[in-house]
NUDOVO-85247 format. One record per residue: residue in three letters; y, x, z of N, C-alpha, C, CB in turn; residue number from 0. Coordinates in steps of 0.02 Angstrom, whole numbers. Glycine has a CB too. Layout:
# residues N
   resn       nv       nu       nw      cav      cau      caw       cv       cu       cw      cbv      cbu      cbw   resi
    ala        Y        X        Z        Y        X        Z        Y        X        Z        Y        X        Z    NUM
...
***
This chain:
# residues 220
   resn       nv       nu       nw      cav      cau      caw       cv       cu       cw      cbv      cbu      cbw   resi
    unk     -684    -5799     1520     -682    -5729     1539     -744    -5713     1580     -617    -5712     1579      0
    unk     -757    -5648     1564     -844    -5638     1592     -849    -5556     1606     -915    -5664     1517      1
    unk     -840    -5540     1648     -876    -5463     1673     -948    -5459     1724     -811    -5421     1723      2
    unk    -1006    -5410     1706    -1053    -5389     1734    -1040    -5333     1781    -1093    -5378     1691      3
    unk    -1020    -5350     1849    -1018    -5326     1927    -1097    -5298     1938     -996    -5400     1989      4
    unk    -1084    -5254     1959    -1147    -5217     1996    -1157    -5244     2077    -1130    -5127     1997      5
    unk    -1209    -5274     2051    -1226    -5319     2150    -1264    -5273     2190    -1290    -5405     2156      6
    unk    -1262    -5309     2252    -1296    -5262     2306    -1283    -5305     2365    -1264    -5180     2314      7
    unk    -1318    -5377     2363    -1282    -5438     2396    -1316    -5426     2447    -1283    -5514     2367      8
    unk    -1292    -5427     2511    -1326    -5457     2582    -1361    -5515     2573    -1273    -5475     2639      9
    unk    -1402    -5534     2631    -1435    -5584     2642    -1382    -5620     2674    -1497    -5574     2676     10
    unk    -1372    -5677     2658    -1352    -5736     2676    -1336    -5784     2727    -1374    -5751     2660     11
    unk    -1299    -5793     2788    -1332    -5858     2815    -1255    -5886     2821    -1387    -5854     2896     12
    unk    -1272    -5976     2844    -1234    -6016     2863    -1194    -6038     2928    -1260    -6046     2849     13
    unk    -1138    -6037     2935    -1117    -6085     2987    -1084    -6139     3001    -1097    -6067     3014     14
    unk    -1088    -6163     3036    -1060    -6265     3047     -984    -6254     3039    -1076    -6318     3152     15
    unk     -954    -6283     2981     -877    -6245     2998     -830    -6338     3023     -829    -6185     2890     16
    unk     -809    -6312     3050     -769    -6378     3112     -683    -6363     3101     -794    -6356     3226     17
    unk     -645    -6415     3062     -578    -6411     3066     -563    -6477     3100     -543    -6399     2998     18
    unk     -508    -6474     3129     -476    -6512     3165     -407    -6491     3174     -507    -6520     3220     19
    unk     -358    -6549     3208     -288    -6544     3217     -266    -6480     3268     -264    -6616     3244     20
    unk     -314    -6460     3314     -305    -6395     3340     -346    -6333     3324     -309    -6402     3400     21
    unk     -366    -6333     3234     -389    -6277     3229     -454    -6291     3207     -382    -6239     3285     22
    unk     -471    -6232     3180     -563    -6217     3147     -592    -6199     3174     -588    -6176     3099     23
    unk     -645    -6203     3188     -709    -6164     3219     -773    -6149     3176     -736    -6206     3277     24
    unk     -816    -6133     3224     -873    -6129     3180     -930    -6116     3240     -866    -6064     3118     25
    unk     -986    -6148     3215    -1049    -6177     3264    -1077    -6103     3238    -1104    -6270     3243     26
    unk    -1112    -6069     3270    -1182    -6047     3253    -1232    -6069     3255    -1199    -6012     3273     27
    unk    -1301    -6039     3243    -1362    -6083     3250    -1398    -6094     3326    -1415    -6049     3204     28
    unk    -1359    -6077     3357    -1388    -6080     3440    -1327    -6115     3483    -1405    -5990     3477     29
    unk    -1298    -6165     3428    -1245    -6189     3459    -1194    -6178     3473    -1251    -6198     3490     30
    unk    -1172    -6086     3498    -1127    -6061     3516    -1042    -6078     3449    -1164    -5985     3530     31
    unk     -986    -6086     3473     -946    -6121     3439     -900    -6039     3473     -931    -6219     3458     32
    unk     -875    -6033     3399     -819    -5976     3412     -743    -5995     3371     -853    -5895     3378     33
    unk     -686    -5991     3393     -621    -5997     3365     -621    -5944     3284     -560    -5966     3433     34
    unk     -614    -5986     3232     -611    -5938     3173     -530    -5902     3184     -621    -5988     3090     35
    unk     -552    -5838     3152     -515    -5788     3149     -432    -5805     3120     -556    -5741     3107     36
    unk     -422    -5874     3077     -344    -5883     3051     -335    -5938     3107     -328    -5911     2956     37
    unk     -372    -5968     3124     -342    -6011     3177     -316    -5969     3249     -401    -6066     3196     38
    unk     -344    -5925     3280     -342    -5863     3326     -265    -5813     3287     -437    -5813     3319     39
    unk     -268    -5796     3236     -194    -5757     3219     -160    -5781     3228     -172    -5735     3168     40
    unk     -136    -5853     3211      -84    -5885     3208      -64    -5914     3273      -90    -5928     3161     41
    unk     -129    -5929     3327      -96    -5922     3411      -60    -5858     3425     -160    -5923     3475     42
    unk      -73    -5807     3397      -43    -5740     3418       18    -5717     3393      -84    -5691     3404     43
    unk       45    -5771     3346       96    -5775     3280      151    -5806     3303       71    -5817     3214     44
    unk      237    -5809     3319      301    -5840     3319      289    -5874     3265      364    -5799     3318     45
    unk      285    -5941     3273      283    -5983     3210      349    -6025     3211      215    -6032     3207     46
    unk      409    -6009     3263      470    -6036     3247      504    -6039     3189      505    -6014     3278     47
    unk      496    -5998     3162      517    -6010     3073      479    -6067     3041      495    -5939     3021     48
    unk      421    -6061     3033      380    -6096     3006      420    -6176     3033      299    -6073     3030     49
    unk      396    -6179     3090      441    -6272     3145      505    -6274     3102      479    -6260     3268     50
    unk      545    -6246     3091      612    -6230     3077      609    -6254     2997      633    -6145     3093     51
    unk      579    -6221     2982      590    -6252     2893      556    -6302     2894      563    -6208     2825     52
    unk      508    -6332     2923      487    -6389     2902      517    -6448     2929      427    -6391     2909     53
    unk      560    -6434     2963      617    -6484     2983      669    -6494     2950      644    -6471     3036     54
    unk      686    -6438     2923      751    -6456     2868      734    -6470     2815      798    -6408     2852     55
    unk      664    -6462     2789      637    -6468     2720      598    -6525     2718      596    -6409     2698     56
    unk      615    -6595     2670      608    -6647     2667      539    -6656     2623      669    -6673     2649     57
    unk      520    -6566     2569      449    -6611     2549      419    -6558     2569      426    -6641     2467     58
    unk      406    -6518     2633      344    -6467     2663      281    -6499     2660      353    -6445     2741     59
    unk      272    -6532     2673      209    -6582     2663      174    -6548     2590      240    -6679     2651     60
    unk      213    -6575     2538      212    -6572     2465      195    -6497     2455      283    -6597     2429     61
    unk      248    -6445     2466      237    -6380     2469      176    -6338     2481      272    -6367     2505     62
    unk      157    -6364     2550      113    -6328     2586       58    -6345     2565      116    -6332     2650     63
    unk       41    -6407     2523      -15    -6449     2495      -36    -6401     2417       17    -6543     2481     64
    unk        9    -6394     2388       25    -6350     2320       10    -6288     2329       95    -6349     2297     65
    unk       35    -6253     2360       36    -6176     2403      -57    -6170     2430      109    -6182     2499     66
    unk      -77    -6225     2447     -156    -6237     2473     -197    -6232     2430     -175    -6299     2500     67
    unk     -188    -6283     2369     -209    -6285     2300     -226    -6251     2246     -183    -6304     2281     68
    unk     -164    -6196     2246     -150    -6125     2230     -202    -6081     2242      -96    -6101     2265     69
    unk     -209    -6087     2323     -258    -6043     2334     -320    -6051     2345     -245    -6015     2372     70
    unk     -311    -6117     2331     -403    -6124     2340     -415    -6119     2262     -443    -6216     2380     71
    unk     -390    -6127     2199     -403    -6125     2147     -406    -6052     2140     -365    -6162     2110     72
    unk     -386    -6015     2144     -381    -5938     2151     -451    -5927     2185     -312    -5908     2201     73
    unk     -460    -5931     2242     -519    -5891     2272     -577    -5939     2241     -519    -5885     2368     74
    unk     -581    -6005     2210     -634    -6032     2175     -650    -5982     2118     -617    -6105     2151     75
    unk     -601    -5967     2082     -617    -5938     2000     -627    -5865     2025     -542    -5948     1928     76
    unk     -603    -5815     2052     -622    -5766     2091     -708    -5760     2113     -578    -5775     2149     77
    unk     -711    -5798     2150     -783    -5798     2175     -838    -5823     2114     -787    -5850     2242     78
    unk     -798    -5865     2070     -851    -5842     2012     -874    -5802     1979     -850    -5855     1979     79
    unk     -803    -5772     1954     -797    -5704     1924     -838    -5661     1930     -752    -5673     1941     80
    unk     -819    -5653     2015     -867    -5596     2030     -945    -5597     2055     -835    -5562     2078     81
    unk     -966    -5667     2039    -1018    -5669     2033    -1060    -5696     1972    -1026    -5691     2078     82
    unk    -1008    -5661     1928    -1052    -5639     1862    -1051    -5720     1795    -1157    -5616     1903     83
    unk    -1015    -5751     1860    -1014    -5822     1791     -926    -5827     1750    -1031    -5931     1847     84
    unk     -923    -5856     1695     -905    -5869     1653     -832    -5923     1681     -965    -5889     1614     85
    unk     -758    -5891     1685     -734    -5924     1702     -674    -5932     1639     -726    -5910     1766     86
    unk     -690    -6025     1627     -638    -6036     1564     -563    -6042     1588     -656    -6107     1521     87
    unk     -556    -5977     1550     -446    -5961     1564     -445    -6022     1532     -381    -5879     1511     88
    unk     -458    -6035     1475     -421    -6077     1420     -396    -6141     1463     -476    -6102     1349     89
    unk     -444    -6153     1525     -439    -6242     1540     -392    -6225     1578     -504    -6297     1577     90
    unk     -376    -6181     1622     -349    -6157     1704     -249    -6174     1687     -377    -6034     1726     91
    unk     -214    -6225     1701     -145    -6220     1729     -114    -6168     1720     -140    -6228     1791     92
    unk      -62    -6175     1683      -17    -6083     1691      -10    -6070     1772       91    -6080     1650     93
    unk       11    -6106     1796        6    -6054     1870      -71    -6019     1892       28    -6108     1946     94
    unk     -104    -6060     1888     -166    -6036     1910     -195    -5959     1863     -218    -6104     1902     95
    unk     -181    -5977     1797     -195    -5936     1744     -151    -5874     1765     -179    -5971     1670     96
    unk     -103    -5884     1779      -32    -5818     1799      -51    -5778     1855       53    -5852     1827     97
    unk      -88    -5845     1900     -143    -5802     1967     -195    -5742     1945     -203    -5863     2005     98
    unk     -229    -5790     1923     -310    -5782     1888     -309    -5705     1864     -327    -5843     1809     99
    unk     -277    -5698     1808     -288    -5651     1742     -258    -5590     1770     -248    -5676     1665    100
    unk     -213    -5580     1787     -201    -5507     1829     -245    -5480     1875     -145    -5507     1868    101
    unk     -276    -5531     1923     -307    -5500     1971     -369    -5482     1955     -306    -5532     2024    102
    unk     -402    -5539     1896     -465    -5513     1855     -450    -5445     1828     -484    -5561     1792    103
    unk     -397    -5431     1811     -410    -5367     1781     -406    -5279     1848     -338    -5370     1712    104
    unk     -388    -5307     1883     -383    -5262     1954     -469    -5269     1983     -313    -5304     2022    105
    unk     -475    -5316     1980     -582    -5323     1971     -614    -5274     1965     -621    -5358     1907    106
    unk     -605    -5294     1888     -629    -5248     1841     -622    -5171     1845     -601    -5267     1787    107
    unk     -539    -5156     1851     -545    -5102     1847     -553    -5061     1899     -509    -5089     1818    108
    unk     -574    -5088     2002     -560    -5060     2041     -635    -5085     2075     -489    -5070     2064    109
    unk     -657    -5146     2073     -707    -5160     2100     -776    -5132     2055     -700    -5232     2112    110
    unk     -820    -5113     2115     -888    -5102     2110     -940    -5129     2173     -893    -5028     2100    111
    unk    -1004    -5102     2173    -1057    -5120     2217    -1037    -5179     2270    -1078    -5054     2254    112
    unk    -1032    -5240     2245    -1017    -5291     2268    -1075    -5301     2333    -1013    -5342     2210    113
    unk    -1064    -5327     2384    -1108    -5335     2455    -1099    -5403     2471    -1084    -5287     2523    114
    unk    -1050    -5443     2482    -1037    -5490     2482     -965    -5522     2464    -1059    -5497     2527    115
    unk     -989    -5598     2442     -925    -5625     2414     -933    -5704     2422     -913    -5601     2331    116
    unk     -888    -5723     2488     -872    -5779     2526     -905    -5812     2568     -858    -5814     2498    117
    unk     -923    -5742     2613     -975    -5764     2654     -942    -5785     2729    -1033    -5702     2657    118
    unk    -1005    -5809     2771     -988    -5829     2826    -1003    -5792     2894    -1010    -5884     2825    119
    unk     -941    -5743     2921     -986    -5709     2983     -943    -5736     3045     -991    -5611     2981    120
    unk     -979    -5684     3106     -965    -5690     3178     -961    -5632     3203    -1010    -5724     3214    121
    unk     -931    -5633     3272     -941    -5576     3312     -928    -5616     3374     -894    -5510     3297    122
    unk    -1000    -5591     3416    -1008    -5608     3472     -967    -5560     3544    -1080    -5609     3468    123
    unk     -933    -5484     3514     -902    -5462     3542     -841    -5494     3535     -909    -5409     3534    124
    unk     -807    -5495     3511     -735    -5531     3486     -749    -5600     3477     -702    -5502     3414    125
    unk     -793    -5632     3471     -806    -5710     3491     -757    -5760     3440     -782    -5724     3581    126
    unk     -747    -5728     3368     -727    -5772     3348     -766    -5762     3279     -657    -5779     3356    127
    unk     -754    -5815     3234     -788    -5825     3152     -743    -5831     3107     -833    -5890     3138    128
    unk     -779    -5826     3045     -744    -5841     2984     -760    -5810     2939     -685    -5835     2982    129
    unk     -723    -5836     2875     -775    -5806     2803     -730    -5766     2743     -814    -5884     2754    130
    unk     -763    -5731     2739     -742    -5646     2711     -720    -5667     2645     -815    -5577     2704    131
    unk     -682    -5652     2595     -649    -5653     2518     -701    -5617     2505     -570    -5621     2494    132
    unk     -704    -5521     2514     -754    -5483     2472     -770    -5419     2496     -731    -5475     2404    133
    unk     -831    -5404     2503     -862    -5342     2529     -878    -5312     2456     -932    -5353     2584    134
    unk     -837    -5253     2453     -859    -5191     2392     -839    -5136     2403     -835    -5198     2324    135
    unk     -845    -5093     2347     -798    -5047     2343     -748    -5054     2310     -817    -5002     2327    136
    unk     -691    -5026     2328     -629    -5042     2293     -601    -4936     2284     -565    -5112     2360    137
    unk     -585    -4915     2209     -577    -4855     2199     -619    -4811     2225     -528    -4841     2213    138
    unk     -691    -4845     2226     -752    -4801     2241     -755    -4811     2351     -726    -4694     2199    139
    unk     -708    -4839     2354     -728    -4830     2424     -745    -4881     2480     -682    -4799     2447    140
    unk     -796    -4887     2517     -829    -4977     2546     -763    -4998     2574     -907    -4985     2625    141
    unk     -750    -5053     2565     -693    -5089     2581     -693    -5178     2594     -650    -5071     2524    142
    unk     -661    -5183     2649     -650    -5239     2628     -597    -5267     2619     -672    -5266     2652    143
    unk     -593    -5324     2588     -541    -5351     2524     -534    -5427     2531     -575    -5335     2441    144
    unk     -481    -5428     2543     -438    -5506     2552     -392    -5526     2505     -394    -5510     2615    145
    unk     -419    -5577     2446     -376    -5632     2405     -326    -5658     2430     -406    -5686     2387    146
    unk     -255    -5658     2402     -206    -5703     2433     -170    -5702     2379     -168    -5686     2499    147
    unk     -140    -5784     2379      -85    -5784     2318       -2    -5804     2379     -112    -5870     2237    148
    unk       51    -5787     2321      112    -5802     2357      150    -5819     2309      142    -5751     2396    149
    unk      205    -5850     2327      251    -5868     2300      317    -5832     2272      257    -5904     2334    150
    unk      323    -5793     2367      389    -5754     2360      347    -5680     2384      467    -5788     2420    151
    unk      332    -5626     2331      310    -5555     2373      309    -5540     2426      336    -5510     2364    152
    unk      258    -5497     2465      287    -5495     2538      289    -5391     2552      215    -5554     2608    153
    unk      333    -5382     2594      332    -5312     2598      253    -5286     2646      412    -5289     2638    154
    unk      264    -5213     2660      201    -5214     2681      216    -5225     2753      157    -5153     2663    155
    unk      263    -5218     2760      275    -5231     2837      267    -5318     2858      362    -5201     2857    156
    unk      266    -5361     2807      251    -5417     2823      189    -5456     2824      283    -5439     2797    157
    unk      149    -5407     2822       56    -5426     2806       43    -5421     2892       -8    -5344     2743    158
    unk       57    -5386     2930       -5    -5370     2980      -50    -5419     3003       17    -5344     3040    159
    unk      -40    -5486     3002     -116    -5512     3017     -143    -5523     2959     -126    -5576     3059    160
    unk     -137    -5523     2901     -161    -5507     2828     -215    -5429     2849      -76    -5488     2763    161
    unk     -182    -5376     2881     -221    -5336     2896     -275    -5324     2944     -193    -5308     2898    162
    unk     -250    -5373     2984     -290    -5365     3044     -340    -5440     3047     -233    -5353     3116    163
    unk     -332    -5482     3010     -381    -5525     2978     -455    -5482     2950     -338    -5562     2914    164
    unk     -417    -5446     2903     -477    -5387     2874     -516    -5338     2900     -455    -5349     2835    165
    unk     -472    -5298     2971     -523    -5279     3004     -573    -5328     3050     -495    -5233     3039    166
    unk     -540    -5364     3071     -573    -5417     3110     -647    -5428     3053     -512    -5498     3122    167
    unk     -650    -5446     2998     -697    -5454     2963     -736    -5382     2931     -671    -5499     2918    168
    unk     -704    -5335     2956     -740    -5277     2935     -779    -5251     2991     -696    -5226     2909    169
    unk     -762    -5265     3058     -792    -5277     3119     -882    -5316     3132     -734    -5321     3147    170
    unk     -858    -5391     3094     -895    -5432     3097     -980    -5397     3040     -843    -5501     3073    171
    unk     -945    -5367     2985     -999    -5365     2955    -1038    -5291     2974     -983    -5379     2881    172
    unk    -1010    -5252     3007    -1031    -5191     3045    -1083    -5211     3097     -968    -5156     3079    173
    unk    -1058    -5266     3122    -1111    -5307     3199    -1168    -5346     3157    -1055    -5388     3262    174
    unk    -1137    -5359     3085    -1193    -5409     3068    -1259    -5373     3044    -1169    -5460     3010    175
    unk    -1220    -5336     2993    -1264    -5302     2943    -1259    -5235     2923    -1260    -5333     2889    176
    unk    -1220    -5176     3009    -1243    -5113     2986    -1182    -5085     2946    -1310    -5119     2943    177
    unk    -1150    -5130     2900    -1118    -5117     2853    -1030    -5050     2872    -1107    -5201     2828    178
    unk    -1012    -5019     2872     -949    -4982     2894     -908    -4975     2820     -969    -4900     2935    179
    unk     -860    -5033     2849     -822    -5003     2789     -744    -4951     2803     -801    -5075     2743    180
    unk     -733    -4922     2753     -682    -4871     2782     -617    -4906     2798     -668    -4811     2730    181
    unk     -613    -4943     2723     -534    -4947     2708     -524    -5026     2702     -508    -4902     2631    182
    unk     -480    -5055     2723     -431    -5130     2710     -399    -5127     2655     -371    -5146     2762    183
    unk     -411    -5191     2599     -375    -5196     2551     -346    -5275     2534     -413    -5167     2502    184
    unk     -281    -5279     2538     -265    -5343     2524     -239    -5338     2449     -213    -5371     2575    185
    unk     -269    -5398     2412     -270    -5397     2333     -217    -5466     2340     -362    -5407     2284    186
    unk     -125    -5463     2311      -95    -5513     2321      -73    -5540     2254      -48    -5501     2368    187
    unk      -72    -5600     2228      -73    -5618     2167        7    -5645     2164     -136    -5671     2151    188
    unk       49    -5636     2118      112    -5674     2149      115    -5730     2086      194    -5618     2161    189
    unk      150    -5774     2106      156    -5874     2059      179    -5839     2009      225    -5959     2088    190
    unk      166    -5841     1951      189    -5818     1877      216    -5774     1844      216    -5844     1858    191
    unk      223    -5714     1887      233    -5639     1890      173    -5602     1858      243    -5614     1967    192
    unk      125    -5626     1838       82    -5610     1819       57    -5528     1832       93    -5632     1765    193
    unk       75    -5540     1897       44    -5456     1927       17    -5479     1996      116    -5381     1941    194
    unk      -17    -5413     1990      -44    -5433     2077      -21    -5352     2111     -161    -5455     2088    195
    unk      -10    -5375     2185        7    -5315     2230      -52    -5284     2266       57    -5335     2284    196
    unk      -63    -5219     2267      -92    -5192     2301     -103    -5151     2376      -94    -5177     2270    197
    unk     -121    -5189     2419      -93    -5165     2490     -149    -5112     2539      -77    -5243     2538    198
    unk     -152    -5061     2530     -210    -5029     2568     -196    -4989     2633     -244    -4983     2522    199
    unk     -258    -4984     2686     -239    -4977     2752     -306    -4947     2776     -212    -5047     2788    200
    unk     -306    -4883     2806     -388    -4855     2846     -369    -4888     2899     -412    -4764     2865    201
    unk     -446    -4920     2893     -464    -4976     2972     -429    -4953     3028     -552    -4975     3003    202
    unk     -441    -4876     3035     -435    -4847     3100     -360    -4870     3137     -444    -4764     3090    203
    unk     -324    -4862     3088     -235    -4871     3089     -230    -4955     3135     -191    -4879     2979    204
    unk     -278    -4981     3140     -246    -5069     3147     -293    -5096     3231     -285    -5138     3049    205
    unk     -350    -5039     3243     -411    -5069     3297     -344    -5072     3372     -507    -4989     3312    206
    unk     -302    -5028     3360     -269    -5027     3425     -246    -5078     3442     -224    -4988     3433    207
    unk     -199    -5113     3393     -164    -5182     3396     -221    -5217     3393     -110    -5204     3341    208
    unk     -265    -5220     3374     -305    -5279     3395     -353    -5297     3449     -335    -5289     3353    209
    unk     -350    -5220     3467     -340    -5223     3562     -309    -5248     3576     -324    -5178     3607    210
    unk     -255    -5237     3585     -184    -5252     3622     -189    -5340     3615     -103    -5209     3572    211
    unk     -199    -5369     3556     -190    -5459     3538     -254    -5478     3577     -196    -5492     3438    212
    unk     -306    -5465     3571     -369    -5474     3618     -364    -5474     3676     -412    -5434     3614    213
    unk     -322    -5429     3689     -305    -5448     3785     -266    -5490     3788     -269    -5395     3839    214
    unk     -216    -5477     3771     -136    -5531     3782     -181    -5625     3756      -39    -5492     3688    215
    unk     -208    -5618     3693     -231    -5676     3681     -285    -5702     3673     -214    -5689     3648    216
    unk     -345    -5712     3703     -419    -5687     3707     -433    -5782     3679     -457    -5647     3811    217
    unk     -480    -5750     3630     -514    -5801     3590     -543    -5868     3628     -571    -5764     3556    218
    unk     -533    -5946     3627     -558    -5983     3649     -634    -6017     3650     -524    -6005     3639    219
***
């Protein structure tokens, strides 16, 4: 499968990315080390459910490894896509393929003027890092846009750091590169439903709460 995206790529750069048993980081080039942005939500997150099932559930291990897999195979063939190379459905796993092929076609028919796709930023105001799914337009309007696959649908009331992940990175590329995007879009692929959900949100709606988590939980 092969579509020609209209580019309009930023310049580029790298950072040192650091995982460990308490979390990701990421070095800049002057040394400075900031808490990435999913390691930082999830301090701000009740993860008692999460403790909870993986206690009663004898293969979470297994799960969460699969569920990982999922999505890194997803945002691999994605980021090809949309950068213009040639990705063979034919070889791709029915799950992956059940991922894949719906959301390619939400691409296609919603994405334009691509800016960036899986890049690495910062913000020295908010002091934390991490790397973006996709800077475009989405229905003509600059956006940014977060890949996620699931298992079980989620309502919209169950995204908010899904949302506020995205401003956080719509933030970052405003400090980096100028860039303002209007609108938040989470693009959600569900396991063999062969559809994907569409979740959209103006930035403006989400900066308050992420006041509010910035004080209460200020980046390490």
């Amino acid at each position: 499968m092969f579509h020609n995206f209209n580019h309009n790529l930023l310049p580029q750069f790298e950072l040192n990315r650091i995982d460990s048993p308490t979390g990701r980081r990421y070095v800049l080039p002057d040394n400075t080390s900031y808490e990435s942005v999913t390691t930082w939500l999830s301090r701000t997150s009740d993860n008692t459910w999460l403790e909870e099932w993986r206690a009663r559930e004898p293969n979470a291990d297994k799960i969460v490894e699969r569920a990982s897999k999922r999505g890194t195979a997803l945002h691999e063939n994605a980021e090809s896509f949309l950068m213009n190379k040639e990705v063979n459905v034919s070889s791709l796993n029915l799950i992956d393929k059940s991922l894949f092929i719906p959301l390619s076609k939400v691409l296609i028919d919603r994405v334009d003027n691509i800016r960036a796709v899986e890049y690495q930023l910062y913000s020295h105001s908010l002091k934390l890092a991490g790397t973006v799914d996709l800077v475009a337009d989405f229905d003509s309007i600059p956006s940014l846009i977060d890949l996620k696959s699931t298992k079980n649908i989620k309502n919209k009331e169950d995204i908010d750091n899904y949302f506020l992940q995205t401003l956080i990175y719509s933030i970052m590329m405003e400090e980096n590169y100028g860039v303002k995007l209007k609108k938040l879009v989470i693009l959600m692929a569900e396991d063999y439903a062969n559809k994907v959900h569409v979740f959209q949100e103006p930035r403006v709606n989400w900066t308050m709460k992420l006041v509010k988590l910035l004080k209460k939980f200020p980046p390490t």
